[in-house]
KEGURO-206641 format. One record per residue (C-alpha): residue in three letters; x, y, z. Coordinates in Angstrom, 3 decimals, decimal comma. Each point is the difference from the previous one (the first is absolute). Example, Ala and Ser with C-alpha at 12.3 -4.5 7.8 and 13.67 -1.06 7.14 Angstrom:
REM residues 2
aa / X / Y / Z
ALA / 12,300 / -4,500 / 7,800
SER / 1,370 / 3,440 / -0,660
//
This chain:
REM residues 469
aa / X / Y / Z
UNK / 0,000 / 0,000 / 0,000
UNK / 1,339 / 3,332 / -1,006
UNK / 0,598 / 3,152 / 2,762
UNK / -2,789 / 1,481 / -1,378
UNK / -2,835 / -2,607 / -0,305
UNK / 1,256 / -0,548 / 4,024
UNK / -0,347 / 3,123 / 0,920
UNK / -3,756 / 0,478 / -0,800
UNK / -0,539 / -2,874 / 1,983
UNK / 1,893 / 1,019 / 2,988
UNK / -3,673 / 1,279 / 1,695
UNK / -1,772 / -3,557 / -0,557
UNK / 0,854 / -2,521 / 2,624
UNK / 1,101 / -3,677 / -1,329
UNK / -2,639 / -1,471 / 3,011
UNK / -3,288 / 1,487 / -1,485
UNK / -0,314 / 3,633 / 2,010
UNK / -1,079 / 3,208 / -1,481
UNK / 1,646 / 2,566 / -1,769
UNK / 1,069 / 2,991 / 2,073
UNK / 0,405 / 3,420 / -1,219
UNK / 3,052 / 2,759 / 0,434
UNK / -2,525 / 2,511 / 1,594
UNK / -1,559 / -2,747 / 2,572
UNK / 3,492 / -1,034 / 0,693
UNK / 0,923 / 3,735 / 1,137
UNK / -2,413 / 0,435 / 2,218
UNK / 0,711 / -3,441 / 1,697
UNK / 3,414 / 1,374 / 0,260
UNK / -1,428 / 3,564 / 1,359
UNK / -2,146 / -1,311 / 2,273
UNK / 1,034 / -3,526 / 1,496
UNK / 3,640 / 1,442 / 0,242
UNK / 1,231 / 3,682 / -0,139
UNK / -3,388 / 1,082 / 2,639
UNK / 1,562 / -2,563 / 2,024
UNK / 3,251 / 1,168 / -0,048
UNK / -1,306 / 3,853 / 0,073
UNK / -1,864 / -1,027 / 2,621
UNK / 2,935 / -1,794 / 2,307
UNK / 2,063 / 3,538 / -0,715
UNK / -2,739 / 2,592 / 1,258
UNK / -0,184 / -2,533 / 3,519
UNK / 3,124 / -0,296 / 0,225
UNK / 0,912 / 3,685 / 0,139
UNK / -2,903 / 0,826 / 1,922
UNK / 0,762 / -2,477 / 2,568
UNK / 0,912 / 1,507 / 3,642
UNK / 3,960 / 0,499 / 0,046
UNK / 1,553 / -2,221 / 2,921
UNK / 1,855 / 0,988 / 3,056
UNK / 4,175 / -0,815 / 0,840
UNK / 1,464 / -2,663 / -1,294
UNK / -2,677 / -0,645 / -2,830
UNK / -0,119 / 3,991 / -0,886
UNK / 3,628 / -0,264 / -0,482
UNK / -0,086 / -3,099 / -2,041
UNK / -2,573 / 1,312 / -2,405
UNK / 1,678 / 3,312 / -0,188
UNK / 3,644 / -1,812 / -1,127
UNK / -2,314 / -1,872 / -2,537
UNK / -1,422 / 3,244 / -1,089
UNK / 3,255 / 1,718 / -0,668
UNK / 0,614 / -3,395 / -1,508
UNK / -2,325 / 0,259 / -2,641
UNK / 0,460 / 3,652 / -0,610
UNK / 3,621 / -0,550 / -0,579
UNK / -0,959 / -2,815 / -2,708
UNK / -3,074 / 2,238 / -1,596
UNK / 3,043 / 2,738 / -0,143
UNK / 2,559 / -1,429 / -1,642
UNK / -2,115 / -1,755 / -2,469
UNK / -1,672 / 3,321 / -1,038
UNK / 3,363 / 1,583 / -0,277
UNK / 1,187 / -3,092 / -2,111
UNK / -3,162 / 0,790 / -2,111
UNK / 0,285 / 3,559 / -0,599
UNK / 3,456 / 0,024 / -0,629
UNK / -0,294 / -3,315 / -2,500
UNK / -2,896 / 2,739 / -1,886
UNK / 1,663 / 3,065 / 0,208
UNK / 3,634 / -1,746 / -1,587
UNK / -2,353 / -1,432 / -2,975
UNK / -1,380 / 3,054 / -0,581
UNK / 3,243 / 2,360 / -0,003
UNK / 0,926 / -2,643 / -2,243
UNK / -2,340 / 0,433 / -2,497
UNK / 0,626 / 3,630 / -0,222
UNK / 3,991 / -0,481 / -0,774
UNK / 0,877 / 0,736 / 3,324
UNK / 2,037 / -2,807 / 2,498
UNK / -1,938 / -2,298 / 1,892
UNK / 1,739 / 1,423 / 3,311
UNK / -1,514 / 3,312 / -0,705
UNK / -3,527 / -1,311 / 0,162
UNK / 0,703 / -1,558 / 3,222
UNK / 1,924 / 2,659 / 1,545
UNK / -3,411 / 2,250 / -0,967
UNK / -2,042 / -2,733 / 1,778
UNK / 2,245 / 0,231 / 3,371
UNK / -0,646 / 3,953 / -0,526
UNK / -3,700 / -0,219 / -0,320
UNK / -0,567 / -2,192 / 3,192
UNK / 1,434 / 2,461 / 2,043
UNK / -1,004 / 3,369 / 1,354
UNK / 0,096 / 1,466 / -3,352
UNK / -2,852 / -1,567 / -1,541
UNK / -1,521 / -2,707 / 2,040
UNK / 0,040 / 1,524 / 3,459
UNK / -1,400 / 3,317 / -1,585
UNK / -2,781 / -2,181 / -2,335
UNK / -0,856 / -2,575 / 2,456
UNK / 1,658 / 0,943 / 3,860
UNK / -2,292 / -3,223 / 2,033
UNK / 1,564 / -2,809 / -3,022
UNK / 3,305 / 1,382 / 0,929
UNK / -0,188 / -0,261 / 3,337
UNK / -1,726 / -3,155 / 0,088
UNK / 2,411 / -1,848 / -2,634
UNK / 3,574 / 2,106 / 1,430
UNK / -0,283 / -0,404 / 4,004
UNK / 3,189 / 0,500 / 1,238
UNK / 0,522 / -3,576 / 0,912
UNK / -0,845 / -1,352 / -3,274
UNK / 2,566 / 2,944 / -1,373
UNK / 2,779 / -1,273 / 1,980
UNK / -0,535 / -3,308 / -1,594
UNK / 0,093 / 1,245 / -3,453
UNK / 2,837 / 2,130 / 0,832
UNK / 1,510 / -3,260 / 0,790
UNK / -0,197 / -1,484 / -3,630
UNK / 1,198 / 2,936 / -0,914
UNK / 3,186 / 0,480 / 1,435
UNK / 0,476 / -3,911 / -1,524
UNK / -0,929 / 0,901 / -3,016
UNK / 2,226 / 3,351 / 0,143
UNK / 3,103 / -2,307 / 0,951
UNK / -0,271 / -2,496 / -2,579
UNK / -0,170 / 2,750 / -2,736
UNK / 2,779 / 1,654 / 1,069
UNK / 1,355 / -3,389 / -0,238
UNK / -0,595 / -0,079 / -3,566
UNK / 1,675 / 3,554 / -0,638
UNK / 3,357 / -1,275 / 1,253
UNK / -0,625 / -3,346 / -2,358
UNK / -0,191 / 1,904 / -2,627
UNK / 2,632 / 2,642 / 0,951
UNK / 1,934 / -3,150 / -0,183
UNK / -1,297 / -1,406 / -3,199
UNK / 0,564 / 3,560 / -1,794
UNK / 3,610 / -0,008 / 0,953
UNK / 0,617 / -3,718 / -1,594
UNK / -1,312 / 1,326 / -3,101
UNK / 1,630 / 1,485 / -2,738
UNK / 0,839 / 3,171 / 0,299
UNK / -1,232 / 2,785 / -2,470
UNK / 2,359 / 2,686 / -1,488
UNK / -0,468 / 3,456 / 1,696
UNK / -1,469 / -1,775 / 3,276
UNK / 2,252 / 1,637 / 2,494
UNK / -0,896 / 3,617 / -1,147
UNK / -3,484 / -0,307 / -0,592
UNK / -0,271 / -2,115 / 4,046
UNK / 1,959 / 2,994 / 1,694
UNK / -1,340 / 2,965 / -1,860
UNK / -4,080 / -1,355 / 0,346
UNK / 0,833 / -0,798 / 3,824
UNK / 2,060 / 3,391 / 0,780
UNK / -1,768 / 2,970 / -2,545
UNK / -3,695 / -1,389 / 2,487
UNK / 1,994 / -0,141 / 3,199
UNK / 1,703 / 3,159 / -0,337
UNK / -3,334 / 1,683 / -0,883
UNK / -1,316 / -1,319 / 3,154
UNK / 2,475 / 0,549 / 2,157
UNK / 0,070 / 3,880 / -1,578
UNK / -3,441 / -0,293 / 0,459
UNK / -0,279 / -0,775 / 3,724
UNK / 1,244 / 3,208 / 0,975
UNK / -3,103 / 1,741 / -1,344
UNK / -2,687 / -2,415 / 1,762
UNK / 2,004 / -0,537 / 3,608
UNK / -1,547 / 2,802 / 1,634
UNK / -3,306 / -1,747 / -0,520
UNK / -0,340 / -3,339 / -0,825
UNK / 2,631 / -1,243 / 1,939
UNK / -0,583 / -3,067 / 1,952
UNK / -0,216 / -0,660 / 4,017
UNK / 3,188 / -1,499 / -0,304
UNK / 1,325 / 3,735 / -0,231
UNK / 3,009 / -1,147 / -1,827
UNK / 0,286 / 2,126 / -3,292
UNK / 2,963 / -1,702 / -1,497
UNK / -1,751 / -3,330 / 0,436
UNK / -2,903 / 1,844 / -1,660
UNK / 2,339 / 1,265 / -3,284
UNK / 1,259 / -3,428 / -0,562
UNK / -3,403 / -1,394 / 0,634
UNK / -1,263 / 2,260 / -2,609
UNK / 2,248 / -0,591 / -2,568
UNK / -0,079 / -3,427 / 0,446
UNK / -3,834 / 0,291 / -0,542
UNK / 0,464 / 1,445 / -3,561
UNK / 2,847 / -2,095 / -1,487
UNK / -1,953 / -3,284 / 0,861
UNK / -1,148 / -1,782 / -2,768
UNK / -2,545 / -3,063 / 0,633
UNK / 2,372 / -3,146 / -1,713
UNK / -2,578 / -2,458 / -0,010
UNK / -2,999 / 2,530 / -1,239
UNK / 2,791 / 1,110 / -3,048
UNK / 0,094 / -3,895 / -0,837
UNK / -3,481 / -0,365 / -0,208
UNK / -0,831 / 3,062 / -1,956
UNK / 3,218 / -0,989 / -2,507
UNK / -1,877 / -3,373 / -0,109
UNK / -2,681 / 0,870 / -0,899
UNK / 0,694 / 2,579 / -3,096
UNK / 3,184 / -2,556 / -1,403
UNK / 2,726 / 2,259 / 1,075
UNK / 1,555 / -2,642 / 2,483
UNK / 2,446 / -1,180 / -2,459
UNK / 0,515 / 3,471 / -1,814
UNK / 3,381 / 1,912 / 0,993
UNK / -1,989 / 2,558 / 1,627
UNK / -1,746 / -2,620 / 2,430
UNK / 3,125 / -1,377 / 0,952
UNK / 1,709 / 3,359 / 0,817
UNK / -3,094 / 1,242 / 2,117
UNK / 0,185 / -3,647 / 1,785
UNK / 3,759 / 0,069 / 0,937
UNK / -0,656 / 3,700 / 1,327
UNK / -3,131 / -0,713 / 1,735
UNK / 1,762 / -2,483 / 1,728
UNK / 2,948 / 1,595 / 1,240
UNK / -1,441 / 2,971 / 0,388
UNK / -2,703 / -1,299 / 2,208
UNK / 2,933 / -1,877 / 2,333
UNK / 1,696 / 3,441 / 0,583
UNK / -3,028 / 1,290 / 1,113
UNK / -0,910 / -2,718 / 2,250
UNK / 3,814 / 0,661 / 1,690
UNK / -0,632 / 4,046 / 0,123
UNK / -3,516 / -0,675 / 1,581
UNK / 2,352 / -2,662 / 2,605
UNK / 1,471 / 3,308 / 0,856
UNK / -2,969 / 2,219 / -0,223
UNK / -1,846 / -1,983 / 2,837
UNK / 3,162 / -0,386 / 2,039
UNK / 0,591 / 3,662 / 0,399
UNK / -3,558 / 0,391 / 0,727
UNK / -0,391 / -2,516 / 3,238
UNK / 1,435 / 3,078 / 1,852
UNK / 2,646 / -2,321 / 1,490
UNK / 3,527 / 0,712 / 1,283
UNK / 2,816 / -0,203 / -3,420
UNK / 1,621 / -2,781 / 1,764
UNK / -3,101 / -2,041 / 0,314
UNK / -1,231 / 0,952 / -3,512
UNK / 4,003 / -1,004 / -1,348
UNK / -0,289 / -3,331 / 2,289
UNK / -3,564 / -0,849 / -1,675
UNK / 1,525 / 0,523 / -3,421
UNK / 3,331 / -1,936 / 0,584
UNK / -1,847 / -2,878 / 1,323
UNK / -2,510 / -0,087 / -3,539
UNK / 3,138 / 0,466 / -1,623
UNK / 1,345 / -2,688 / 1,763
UNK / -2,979 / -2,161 / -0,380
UNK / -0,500 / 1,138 / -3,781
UNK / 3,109 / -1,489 / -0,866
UNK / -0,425 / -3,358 / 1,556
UNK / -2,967 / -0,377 / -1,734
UNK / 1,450 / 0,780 / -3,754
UNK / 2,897 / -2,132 / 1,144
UNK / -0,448 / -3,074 / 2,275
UNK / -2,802 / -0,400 / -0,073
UNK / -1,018 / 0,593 / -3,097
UNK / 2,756 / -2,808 / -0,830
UNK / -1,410 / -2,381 / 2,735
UNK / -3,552 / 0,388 / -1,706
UNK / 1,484 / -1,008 / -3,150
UNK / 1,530 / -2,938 / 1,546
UNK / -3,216 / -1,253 / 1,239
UNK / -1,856 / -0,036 / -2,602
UNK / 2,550 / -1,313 / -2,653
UNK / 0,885 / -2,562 / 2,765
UNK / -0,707 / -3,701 / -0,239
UNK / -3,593 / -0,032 / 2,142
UNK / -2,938 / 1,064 / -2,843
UNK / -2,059 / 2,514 / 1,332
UNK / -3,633 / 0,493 / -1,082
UNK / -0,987 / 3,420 / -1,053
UNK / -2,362 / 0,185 / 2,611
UNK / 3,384 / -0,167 / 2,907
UNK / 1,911 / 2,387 / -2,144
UNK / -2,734 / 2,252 / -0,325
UNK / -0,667 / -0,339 / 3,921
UNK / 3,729 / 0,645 / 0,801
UNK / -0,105 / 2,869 / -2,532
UNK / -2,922 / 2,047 / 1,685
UNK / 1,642 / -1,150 / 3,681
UNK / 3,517 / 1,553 / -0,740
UNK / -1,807 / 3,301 / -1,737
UNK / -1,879 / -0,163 / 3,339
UNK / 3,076 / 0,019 / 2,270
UNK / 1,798 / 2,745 / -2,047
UNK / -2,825 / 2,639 / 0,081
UNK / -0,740 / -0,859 / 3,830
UNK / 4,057 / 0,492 / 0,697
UNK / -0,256 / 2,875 / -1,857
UNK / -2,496 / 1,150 / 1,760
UNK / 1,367 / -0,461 / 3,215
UNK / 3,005 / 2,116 / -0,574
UNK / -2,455 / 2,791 / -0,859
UNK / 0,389 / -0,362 / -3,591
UNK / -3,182 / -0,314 / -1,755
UNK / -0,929 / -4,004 / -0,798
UNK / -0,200 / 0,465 / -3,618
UNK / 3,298 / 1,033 / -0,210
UNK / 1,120 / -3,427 / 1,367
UNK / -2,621 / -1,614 / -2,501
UNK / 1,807 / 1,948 / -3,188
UNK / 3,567 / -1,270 / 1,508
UNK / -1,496 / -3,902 / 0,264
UNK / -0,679 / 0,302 / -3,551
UNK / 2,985 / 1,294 / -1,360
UNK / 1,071 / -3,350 / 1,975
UNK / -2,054 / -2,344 / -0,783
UNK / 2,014 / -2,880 / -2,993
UNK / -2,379 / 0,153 / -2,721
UNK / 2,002 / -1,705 / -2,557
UNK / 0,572 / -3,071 / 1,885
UNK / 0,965 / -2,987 / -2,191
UNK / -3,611 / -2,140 / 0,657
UNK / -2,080 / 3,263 / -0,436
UNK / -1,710 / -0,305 / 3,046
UNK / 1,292 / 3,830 / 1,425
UNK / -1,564 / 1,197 / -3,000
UNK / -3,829 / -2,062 / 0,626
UNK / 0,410 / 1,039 / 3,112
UNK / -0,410 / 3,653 / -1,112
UNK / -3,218 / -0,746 / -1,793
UNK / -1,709 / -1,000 / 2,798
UNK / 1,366 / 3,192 / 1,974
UNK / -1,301 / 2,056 / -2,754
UNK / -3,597 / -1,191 / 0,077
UNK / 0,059 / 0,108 / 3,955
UNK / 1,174 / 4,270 / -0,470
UNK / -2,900 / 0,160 / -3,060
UNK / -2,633 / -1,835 / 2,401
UNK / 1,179 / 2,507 / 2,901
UNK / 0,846 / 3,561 / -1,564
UNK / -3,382 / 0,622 / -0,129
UNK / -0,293 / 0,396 / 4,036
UNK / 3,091 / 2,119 / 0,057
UNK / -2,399 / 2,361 / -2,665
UNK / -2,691 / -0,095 / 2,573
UNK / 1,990 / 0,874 / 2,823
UNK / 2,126 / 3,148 / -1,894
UNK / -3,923 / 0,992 / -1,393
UNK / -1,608 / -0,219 / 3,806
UNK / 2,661 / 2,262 / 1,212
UNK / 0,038 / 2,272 / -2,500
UNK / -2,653 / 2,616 / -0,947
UNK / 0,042 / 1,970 / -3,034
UNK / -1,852 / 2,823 / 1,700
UNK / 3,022 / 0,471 / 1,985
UNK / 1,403 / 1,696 / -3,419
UNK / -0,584 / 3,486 / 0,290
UNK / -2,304 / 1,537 / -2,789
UNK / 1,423 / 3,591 / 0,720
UNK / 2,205 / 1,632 / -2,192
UNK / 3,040 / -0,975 / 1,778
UNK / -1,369 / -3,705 / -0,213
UNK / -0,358 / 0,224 / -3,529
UNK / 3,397 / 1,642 / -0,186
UNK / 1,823 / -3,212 / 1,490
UNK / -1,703 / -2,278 / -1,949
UNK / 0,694 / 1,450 / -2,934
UNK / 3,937 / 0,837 / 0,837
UNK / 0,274 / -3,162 / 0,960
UNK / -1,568 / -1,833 / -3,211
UNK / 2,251 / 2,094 / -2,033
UNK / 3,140 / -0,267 / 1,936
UNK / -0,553 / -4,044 / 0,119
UNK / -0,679 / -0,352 / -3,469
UNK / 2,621 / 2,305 / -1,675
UNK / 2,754 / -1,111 / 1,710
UNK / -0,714 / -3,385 / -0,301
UNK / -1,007 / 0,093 / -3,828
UNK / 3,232 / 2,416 / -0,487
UNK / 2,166 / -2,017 / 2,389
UNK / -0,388 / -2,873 / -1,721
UNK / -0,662 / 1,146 / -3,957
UNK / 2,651 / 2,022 / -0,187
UNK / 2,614 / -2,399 / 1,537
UNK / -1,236 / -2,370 / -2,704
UNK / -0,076 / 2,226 / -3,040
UNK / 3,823 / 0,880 / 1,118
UNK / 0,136 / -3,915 / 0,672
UNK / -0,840 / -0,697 / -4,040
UNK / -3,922 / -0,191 / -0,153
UNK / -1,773 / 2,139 / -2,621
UNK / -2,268 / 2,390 / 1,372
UNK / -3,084 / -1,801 / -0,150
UNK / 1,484 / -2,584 / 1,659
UNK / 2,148 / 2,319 / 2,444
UNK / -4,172 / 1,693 / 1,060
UNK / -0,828 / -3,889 / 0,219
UNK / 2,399 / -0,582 / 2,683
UNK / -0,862 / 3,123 / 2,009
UNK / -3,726 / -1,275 / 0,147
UNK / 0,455 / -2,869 / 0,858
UNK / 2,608 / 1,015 / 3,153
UNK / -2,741 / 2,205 / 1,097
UNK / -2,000 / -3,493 / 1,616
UNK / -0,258 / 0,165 / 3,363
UNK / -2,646 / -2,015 / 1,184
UNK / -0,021 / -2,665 / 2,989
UNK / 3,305 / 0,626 / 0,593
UNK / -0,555 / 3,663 / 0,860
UNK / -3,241 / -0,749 / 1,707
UNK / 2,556 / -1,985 / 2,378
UNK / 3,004 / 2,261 / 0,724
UNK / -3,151 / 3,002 / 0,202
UNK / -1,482 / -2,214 / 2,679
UNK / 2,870 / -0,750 / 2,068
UNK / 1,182 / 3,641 / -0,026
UNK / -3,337 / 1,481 / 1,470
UNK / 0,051 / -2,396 / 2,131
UNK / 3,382 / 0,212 / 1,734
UNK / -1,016 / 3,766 / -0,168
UNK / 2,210 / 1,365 / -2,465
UNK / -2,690 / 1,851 / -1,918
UNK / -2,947 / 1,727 / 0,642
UNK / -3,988 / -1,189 / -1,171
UNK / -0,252 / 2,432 / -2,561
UNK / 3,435 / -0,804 / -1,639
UNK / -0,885 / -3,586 / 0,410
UNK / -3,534 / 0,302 / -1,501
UNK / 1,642 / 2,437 / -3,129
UNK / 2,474 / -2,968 / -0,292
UNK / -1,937 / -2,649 / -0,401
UNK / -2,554 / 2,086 / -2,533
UNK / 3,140 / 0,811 / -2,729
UNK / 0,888 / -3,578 / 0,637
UNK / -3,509 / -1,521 / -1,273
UNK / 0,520 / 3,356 / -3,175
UNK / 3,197 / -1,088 / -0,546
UNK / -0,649 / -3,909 / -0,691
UNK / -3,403 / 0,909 / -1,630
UNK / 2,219 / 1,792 / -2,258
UNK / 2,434 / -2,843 / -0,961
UNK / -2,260 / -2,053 / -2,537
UNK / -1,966 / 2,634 / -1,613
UNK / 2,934 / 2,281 / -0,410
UNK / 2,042 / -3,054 / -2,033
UNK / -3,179 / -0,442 / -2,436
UNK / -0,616 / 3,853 / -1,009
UNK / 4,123 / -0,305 / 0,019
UNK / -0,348 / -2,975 / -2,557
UNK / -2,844 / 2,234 / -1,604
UNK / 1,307 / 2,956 / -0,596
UNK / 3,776 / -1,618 / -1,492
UNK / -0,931 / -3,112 / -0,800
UNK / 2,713 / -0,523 / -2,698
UNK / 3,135 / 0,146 / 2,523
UNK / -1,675 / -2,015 / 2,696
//
């Protein structure tokens, strides 16, 4: 019997009983099951709360549950909000950053204040918070892999000018730059030198793994111009991760000897890791006991683990000692098991960025950006400042370097990513209290502009000189 003479007689039973039809079947399912279940919710929460022991216990399973109903609707609106950016040309990391902005303050807690509430309780925030700081770790992870894989590669002509001059023409403009906004938006940490290097290290960051994606995506991975802008986001993005070491070590407000002590001892520990133990690693899994990918993995995400929480306990901040563990890490091992072994790392960061989105958008409202003139003034300054020198930095380095001027704009644009990786070193500075809400919230605005800008800006580039693309 074909599929489709059984599937008009899927409704007849082989023993002789009637037909039934879709619509009676509905309401069977309407009425013998979902009033039922409706009906077990509404007497359930109505029911009298209990007292002591019981109150406690069904207030751990509430928080429980809200936790769960949480992370599963961040999960979902971040999984929507990626598809969607997308299908407008735009990375999939910008839709979900968006969807970590708009459950916060800035759109959710002004649209609907009681879901908020009800779905963010502080202890179900800690919990997120939680995954996030995992998932925050294991990225940074990643950015030292492929620090590591970048160097290994071969390396392009005019690399060396183009990686200093798009890392120092940004970071002197922000350090220049600092002087005019101290007075200000400087930070509780009332250190203005950490603030200058903080702020130039803010504008010569360029997001590595956003610039892969978007270079992905429109075919320029393999293209000379791809290649240059990878090698430079690389480096360029480990010199900023050391400058912001020193940033938040000036700002702790500690003694210089203990502030020299905490550095010797990660410089100590930073080169035990690239060295023994990074050898020791290798050993192990190129010895003659088979590991499954499953142990490697494990041991991979415990020894990122026990760098960042060193780290942190020397009052360095944790991701620091994740970016260190990766530039560690063996990843060509001989049986290709410290290379699966960053797979599954990378889906455990994807699964968990999205918490780290929801945390930076609960604690940051966009209404804390002024709307007076002098707000609009530092926005604007700053979206200029950010994207000149970085588009100039880089361009002009690379049209000295060789590339044609097409090519030489291409670069600049694509330098001028900033993405998660700014979102990161933004959060960790306001935090530590090296700059001020306003600055942070004007930060984090040019750095959504400023990757917005990346795709679009490489079509109308392709549009507008198509022949010497």
């Amino acid at each position: 019997m074909s599929l489709t003479e059984a599937s008009k007689t899927t409704d007849a039973d082989p023993d002789g009983g009637r037909r039934v039809g879709r619509r009676q079947r509905v309401l069977g399912y309407v009425v013998l099951v979902a009033l039922p279940v409706v009906g077990c919710v509404i007497a359930l929460v109505a029911a009298p709360g209990g007292s002591g022991a019981a109150a406690a216990g069904h207030s751990a399973k509430s928080s429980t549950a809200t936790l769960l109903l949480a992370a599963s609707g961040v999960l979902a609106v971040a999984l929507g909000a990626g598809a969607l950016a997308a299908r407008i040309g735009q990375p999939r990391v910008m839709g979900e950053i968006c969807a970590g902005l708009a459950l916060g303050p800035s759109v959710l807690g002004e649209l609907g204040p009681e879901v908020s509430d009800w779905l963010f309780p502080p202890d179900v925030v800690t919990g997120l918070d939680a995954l996030a700081q995992l998932g925050l770790v294991l990225f940074m992870f990643g950015v030292g892999q492929e620090l590591v894989q970048v160097q290994q590669s071969r390396i392009e002509r005019g690399f060396t000018l183009v990686t200093l001059s798009s890392f120092l023409v940004p970071f002197a403009t922000g350090t220049a730059t600092a002087l005019w906004l101290w007075d200000e938006h400087g930070g509780s940490a009332g250190e203005p030198l950490a603030f200058a290097l903080f702020l130039g290290c803010s504008l010569s960051v360029t997001a590595f793994p956003v610039l892969a994606r978007v270079l992905t995506e429109l075919g320029l991975l393999k293209s000379r111009t791809g290649r240059l802008s990878l090698y430079a986001a690389a480096v360029g993005d480990g010199a900023c991760w050391v400058v912001l070491t020193a940033a938040l070590a000036l700002a702790t407000g500690e003694g210089a000897g203990d502030q020299w002590w905490k550095l010797l001892v990660f410089a100590g520990t930073t080169a035990m890791l690239l060295g023994p133990v990074r050898t020791g690693l290798a050993r192990v899994l190129d010895g003659p006991v088979r590991y499954s990918p499953a142990v490697v993995s494990t041991l991979c995400v415990a020894g990122v683990a026990a760098s960042a929480g060193l780290t942190a306990a020397l009052g360095i901040h944790q991701l620091i000692g994740a970016f260190v563990f990766g530039l560690a890490w063996p990843r060509a091992t001989k049986r290709g098991n410290g290379e699966a072994a960053l797979t599954s790392v990378a889906t455990i960061a994807g699964l968990l960025l999205p918490f780290f989105f929801l945390g930076f958008g609960l604690s940051l409202d966009l209404g804390d950006l002024s709307l007076s003139a002098e707000g609009a003034v530092l926005l604007a300054v700053l979206l200029v400042l950010a994207t000149v020198s970085k588009v100039v930095g880089a361009g002009l380095a690379g049209y000295v370097a060789g590339l044609s001027r097409t090519q030489a704009l291409e670069l600049g644009i694509l330098m001028n990513t900033r993405g998660l990786t700014e979102l990161v070193v933004l959060s960790i500075g306001h935090e530590a209290g090296v700059i001020g809400t306003q600055l942070f919230v004007a930060l984090v605005v040019v750095t959504l502009v400023t990757t917005a800008m990346t795709g679009p800006g490489l079509r109308l580039l392709r549009v507008l000189r198509p022949a010497k693309t």
